[in-house]
C-alpha positions as CSV (number, residue, x, y, z in Angstrom):
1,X,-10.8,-29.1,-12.0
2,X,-7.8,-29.5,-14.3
3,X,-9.5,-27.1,-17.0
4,X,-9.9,-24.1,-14.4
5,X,-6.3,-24.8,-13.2
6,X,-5.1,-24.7,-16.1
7,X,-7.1,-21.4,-17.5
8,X,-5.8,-19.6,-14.0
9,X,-2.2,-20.3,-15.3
10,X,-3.1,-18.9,-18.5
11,X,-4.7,-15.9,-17.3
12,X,-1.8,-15.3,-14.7
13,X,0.9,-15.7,-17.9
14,X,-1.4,-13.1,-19.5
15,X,-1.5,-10.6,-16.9
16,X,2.2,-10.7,-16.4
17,X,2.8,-10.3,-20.1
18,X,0.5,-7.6,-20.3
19,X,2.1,-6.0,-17.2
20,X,5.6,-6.6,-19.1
21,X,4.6,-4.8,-21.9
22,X,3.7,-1.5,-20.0
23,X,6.9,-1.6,-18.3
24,X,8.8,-2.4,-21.7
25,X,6.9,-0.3,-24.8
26,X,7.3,-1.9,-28.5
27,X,9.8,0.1,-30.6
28,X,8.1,2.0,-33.1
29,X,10.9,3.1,-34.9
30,X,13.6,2.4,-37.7
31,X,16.3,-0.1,-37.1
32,X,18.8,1.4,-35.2
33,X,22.3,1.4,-33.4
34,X,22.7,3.0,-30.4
35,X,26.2,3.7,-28.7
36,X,26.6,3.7,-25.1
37,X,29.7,4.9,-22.9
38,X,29.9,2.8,-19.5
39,X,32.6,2.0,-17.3
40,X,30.9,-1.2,-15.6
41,X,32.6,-4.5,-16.5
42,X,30.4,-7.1,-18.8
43,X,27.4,-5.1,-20.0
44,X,27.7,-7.4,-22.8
45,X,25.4,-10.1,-21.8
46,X,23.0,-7.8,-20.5
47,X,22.9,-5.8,-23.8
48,X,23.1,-9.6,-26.2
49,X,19.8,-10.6,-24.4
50,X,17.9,-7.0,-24.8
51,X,18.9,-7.5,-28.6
52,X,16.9,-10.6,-28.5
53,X,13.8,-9.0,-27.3
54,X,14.2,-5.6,-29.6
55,X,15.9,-6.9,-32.7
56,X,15.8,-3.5,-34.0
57,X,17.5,-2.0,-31.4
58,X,21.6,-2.9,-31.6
59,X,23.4,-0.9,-28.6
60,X,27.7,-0.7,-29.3
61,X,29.5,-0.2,-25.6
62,X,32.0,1.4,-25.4
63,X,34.2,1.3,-21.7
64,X,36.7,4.7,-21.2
65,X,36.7,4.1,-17.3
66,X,35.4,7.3,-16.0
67,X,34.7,9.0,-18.6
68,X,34.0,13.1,-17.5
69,X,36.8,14.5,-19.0
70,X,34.9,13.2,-21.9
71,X,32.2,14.7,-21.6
72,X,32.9,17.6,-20.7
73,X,34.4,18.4,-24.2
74,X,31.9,16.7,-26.2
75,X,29.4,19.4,-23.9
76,X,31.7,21.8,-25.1
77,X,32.0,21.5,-28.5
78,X,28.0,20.2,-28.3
79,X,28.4,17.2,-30.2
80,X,30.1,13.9,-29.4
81,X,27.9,12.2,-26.6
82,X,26.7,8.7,-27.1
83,X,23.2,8.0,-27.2
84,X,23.3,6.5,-23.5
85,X,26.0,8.0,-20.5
86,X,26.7,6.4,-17.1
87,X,27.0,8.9,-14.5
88,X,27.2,8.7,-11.0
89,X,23.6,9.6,-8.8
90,X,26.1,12.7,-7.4
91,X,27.0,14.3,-10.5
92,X,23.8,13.4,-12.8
93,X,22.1,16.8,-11.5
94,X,25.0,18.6,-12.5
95,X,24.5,17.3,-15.7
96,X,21.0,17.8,-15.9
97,X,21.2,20.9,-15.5
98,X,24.1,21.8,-18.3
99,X,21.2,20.4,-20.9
100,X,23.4,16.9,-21.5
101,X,20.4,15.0,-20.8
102,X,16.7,14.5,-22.8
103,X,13.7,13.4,-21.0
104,X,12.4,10.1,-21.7
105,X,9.1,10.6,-19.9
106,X,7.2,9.7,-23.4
107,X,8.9,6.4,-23.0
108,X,8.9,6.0,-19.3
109,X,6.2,7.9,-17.3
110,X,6.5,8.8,-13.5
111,X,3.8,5.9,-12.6
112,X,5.5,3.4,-14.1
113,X,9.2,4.9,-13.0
114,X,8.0,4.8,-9.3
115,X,6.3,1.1,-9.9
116,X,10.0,-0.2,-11.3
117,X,12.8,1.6,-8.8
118,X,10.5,3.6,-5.9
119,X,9.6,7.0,-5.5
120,X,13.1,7.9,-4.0
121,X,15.0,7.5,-7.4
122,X,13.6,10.0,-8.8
123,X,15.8,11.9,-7.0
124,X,19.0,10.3,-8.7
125,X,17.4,10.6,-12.4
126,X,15.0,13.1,-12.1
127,X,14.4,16.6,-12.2
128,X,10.6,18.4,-11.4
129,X,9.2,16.0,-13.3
130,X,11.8,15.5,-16.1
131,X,12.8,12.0,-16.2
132,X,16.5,11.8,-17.8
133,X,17.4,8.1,-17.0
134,X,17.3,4.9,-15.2
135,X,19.5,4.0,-11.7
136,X,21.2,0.9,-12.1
137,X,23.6,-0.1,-8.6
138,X,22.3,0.6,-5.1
139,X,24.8,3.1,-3.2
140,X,23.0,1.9,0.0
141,X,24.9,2.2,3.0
142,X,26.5,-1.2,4.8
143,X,27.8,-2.3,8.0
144,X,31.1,-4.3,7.1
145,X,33.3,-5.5,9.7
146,X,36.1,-7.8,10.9
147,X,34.1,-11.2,12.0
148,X,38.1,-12.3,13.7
149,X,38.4,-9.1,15.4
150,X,34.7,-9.0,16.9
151,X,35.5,-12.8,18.1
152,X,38.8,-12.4,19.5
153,X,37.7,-9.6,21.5
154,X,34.3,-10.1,22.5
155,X,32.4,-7.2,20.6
156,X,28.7,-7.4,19.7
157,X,27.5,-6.6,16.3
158,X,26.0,-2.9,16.7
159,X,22.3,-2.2,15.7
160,X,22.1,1.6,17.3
161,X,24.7,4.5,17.3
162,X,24.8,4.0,21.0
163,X,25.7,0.4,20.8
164,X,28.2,1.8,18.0
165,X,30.1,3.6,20.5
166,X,29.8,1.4,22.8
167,X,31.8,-1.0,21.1
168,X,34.3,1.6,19.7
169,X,35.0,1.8,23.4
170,X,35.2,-1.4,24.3
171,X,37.8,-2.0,21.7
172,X,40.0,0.8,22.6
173,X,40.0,-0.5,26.4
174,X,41.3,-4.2,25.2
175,X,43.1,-3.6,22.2
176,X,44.2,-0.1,21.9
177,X,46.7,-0.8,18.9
178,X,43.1,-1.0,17.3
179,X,40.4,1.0,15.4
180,X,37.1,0.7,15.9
181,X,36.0,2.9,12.8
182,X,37.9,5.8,10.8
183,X,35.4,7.5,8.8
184,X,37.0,9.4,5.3
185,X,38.7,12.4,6.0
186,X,37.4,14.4,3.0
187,X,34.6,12.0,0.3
188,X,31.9,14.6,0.9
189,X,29.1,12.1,-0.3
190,X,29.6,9.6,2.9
191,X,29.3,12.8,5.1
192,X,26.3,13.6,3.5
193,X,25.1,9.8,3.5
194,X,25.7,9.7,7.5
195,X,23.2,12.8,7.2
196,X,20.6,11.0,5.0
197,X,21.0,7.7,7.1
198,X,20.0,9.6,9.9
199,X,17.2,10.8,7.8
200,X,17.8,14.3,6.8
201,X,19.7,16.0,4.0
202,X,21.7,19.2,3.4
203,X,20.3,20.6,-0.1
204,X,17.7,19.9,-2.9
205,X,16.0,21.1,-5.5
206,X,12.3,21.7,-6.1
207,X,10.1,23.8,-8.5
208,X,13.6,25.4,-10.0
209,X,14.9,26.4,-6.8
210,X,18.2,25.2,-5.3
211,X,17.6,24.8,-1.6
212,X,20.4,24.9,1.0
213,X,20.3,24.4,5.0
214,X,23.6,22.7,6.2
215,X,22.3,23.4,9.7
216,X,19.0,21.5,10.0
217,X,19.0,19.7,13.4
218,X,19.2,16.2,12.0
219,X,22.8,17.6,10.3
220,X,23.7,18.9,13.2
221,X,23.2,16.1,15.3
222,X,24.9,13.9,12.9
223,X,28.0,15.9,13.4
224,X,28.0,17.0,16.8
225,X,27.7,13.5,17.9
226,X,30.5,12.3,15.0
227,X,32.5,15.5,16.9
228,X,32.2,14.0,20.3
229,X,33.4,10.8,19.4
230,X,36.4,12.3,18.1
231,X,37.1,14.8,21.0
232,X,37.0,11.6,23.0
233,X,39.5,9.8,21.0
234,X,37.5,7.1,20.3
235,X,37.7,7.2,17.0
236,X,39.4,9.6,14.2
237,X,39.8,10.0,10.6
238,X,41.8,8.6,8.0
239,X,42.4,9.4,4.3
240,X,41.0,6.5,2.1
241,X,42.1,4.8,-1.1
242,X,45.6,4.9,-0.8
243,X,47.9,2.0,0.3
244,X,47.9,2.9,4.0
245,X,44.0,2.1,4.2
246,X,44.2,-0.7,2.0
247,X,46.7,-2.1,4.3
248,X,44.4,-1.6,7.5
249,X,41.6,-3.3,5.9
250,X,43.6,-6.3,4.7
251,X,45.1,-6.7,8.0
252,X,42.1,-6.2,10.4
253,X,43.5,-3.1,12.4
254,X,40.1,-1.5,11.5
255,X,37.3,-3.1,12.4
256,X,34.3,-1.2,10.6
257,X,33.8,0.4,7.6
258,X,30.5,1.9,6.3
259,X,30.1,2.3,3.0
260,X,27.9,2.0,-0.4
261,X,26.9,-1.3,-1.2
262,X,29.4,-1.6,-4.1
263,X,32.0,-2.1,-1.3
264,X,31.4,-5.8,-1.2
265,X,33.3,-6.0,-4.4
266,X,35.6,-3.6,-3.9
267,X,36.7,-5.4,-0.6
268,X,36.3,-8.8,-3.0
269,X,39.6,-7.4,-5.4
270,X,41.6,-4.8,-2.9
271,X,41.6,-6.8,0.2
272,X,41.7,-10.1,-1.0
273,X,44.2,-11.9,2.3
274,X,41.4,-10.7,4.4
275,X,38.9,-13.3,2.8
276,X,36.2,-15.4,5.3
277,X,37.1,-12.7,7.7
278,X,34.4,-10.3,6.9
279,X,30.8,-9.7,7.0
280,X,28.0,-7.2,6.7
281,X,25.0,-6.2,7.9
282,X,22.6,-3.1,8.1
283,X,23.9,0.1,9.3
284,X,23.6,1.0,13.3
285,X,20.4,3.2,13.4
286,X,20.6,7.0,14.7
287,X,16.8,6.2,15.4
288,X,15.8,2.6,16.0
289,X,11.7,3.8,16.1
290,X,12.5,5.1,12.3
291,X,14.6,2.7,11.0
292,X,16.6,4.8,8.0
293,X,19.3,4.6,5.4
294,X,21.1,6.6,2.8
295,X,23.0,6.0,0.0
296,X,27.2,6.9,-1.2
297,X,27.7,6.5,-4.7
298,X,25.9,4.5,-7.2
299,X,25.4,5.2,-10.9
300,X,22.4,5.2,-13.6
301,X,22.2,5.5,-16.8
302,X,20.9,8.6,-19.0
303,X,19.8,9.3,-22.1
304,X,22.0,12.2,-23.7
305,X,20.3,15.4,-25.5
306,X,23.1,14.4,-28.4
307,X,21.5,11.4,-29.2
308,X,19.4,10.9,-32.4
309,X,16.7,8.0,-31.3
310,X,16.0,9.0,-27.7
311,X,12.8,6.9,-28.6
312,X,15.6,3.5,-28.4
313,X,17.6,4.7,-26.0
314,X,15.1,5.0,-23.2
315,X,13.9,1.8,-24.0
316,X,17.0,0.2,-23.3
317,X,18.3,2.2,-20.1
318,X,15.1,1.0,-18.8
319,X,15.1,-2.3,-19.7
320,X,18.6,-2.5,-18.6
321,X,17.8,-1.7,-15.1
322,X,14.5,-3.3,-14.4
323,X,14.3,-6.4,-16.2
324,X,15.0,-9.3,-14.4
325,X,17.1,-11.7,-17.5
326,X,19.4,-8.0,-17.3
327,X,19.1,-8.1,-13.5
328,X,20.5,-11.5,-13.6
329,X,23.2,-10.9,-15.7
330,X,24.3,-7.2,-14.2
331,X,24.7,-9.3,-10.9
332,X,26.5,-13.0,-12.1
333,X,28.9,-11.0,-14.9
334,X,29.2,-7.4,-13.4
335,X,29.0,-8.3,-9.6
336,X,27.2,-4.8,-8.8
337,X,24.8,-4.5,-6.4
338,X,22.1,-4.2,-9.1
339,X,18.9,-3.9,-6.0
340,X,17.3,-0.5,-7.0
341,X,14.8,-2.2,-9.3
342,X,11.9,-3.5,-7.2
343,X,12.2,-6.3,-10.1
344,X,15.3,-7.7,-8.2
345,X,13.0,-9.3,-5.8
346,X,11.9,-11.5,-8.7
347,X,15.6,-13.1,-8.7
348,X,17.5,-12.3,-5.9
349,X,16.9,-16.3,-5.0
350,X,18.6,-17.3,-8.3
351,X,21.3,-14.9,-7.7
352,X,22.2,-14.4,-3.6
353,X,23.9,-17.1,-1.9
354,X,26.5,-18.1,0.3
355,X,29.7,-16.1,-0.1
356,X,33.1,-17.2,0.5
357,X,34.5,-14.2,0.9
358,X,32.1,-13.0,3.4
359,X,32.7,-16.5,5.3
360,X,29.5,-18.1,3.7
361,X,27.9,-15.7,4.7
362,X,24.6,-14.2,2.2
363,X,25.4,-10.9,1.3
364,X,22.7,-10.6,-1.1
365,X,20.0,-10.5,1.2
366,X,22.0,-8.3,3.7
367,X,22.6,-5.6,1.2
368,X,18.9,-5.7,-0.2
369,X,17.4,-4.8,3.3
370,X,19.6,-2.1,3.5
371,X,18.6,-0.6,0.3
372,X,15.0,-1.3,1.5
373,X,15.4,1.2,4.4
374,X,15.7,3.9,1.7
375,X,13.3,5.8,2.0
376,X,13.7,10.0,1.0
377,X,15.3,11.5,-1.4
378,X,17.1,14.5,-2.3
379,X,18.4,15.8,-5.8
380,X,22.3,16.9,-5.5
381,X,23.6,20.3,-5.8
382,X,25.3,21.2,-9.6
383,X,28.3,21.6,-8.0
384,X,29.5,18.5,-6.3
385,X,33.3,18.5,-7.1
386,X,33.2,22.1,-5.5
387,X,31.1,20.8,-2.7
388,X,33.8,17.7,-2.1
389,X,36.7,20.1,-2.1
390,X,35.5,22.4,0.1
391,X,34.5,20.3,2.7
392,X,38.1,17.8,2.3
393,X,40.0,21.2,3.3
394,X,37.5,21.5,6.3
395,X,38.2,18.3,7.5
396,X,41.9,18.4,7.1
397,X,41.7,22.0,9.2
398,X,39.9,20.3,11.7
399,X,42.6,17.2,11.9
400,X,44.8,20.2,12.1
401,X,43.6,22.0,14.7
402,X,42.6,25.0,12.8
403,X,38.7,24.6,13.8
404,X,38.0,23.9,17.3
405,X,35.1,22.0,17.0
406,X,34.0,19.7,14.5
407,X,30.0,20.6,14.3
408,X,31.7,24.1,13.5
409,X,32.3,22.9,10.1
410,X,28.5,22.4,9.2
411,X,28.1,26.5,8.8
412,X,31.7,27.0,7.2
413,X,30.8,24.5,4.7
414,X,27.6,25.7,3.9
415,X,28.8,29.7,3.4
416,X,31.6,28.2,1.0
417,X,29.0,26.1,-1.1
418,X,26.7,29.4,-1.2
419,X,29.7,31.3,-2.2
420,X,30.6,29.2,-5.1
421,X,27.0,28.8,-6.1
422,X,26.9,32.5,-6.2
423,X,29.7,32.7,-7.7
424,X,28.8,30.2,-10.8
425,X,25.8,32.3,-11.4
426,X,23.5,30.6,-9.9
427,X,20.4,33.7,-8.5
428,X,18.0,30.8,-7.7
429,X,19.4,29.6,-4.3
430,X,17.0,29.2,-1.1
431,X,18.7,29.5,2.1
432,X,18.1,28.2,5.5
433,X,15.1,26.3,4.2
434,X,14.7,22.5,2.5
435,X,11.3,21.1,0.7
């Protein structure tokens, strides 16, 4: 009996190591350095244990914060990129699309892409087919909200956009000095992420088309309901990232925020008085029978048509991402919400726990069901910053009282983007329809 327990273990071991080596190739090539430009903290532990495995491989970080100024003039004098580029899910199509990107689908096929992050990040690092890089941090969207405030004033934790209002009402009847929620006036992407949590999207792009429909009934749901809420005064807007907001969150006169998971650790460094007074959970569903999600922000990491070993390079992005010893450390050194590998299911016991700032409370598991619920995709338009801009001076009309009604702002927004696709050139647009 102990023989044929001991020849299952073995055969288990061998299958997994087998299984390993599919998901991480041998390198075939020459030794090499490789030079990657990131802006995460600590990539250094992840990178000192992926030299253990590939010993041929040596990969030099390099940290310029956000680096797109950058890159933009190493694009332009068409030299200067590192081997390996982070870049944000909302601008990597953009970049895809100016050629600063190789495929790495000799290295990384679509099968084995899909097995290690699900179908729907192909959307982030992908282009028909043309795999560019890995995604690293999980923009899922988040519930977080003021535990004190809830308690004090007898509000239930919302599971439905109906019980969302609900509450947002509640809280203006007892504590009108209060806000429920101020969504971003302007940051296009959480727009577009209420949109996708619903389950929909605005744009894509399939079989070199660029397809465009601001207009499609889940948008406009989404924002005629978002529109009633604020003819009601229930809720209203509020510019984010500046003192003023930090000061609201810190001091618990709002209530709710939804955003990206990365906001844990944002909320962890900029509104540190407020800790044990927070906690998090899944978004409110727009359809409980289809429970949904979508994503703001989150990065991956691409393999640049400048570099000279693409062969080591997609290697490592891959590896980086998706195997669990660099899973572990992305998470205990870099605090990011590093969920999008299905791999992370193979730690997230060694690495979620009870977290003080979140009042004990195990964020971990919290913020991996709500990347679960992601479940479509899209590929972002070539124009983001454009598509930011336009809609911030939409919103700021609106708060203005230039545009009447706040669903009007879907077919304004969607003529500007067309414009300024036209107007960069671009012949291969598809209107009113999405793939």
């Amino acid at each position: 009996m102990k023989k044929i327990l001991v020849l299952s273990l073995m055969l288990l071991l061998l299958s997994f190591n087998v299984l390993a080596a599919d998901y991480y190739p041998e390198y075939t090539g020459e030794p090499t350095t490789i030079s990657m430009w990131a802006w995460t903290s600590n990539e250094n532990y992840s990178i000192d244990e992926f030299e253990k495995i590939y010993p041929n491989i040596k990969v030099e970080w390099e940290n310029f914060d956000t680096h797109y100024d950058k890159v933009q003039t190493a694009l332009s004098a068409g030299d200067g990129l590192p081997d390996v580029l982070m870049i944000e899910y909302s601008y990597a199509p953009q970049y895809m699309d100016l050629g600063a990107f190789q495929a790495i689908n000799e290295w990384l096929d679509e099968e084995t892409f899909i097995e290690l992050y699900g179908e729907a990040a192909l959307g982030w690092c992908a282009m028909d087919g043309e795999i560019y890089g890995t995604p690293q941090d999980s923009g899922a969207m988040a519930m977080f909200y003021r535990k004190d405030v809830f308690d004090k004033y007898g509000l239930t934790v919302p599971t439905t956009r109906e019980e969302y209002i609900e509450q947002a009402k509640k809280l203006e009847e007892v504590a009108p000095e209060l806000n429920f929620a101020r969504p971003p006036l302007g940051y296009a992407m959480w727009w577009i992420g209420q949109v996708w949590e619903a389950g929909g999207k605005l744009f894509d792009f399939h079989d070199g088309d660029w397809y465009i429909n601001f207009t499609n009934p889940v948008a406009e749901e989404v924002f005629e309901t978002w529109g009633e809420w604020f003819d009601e005064g229930i809720i209203d807007m509020q510019m984010y990232w500046n003192p003023d907001w930090y000061n609201t969150l810190n001091e618990g006169t709002t209530a709710v925020v939804e955003m990206g998971c990365w906001f844990a650790e944002w909320l962890r460094y900029n509104a540190a008085d407020s800790e044990g007074q927070w906690r998090v959970t899944i978004p409110p569903q727009w359809n409980p029978d289809k429970p949904h999600n979508g994503m703001v922000g989150g990065s991956g990491f691409y393999v640049t048509a400048h570099s000279k070993n693409p062969e080591a390079a997609a290697i490592f992005v891959n590896w980086l991402n998706s195997h669990p010893d660099s899973l572990k450390c992305l998470h205990d050194y870099s605090n990011l919400p590093v969920m999008v590998s299905k791999r992370f299911e193979e730690v997230i016991d060694k690495v979620a726990g009870p977290d003080e700032f979140f009042g004990g409370q195990n964020i971990g598991e919290v913020l991996w069901g709500s990347h679960q619920l992601i479940n479509s995709t899209f590929v972002a338009l070539p124009i983001m910053s454009n598509v930011d801009e336009s809609l911030s001076l939409l919103l700021q009309n609106y708060a203005d009282g230039k545009i009447d009604k706040f669903s009007d702002i879907l077919p304004m927004w969607e003529k500007e983007v067309i414009d300024t696709m036209d107007e960069f050139g671009y012949s291969n647009i598809v209107v009113g329809e999405l793939p």
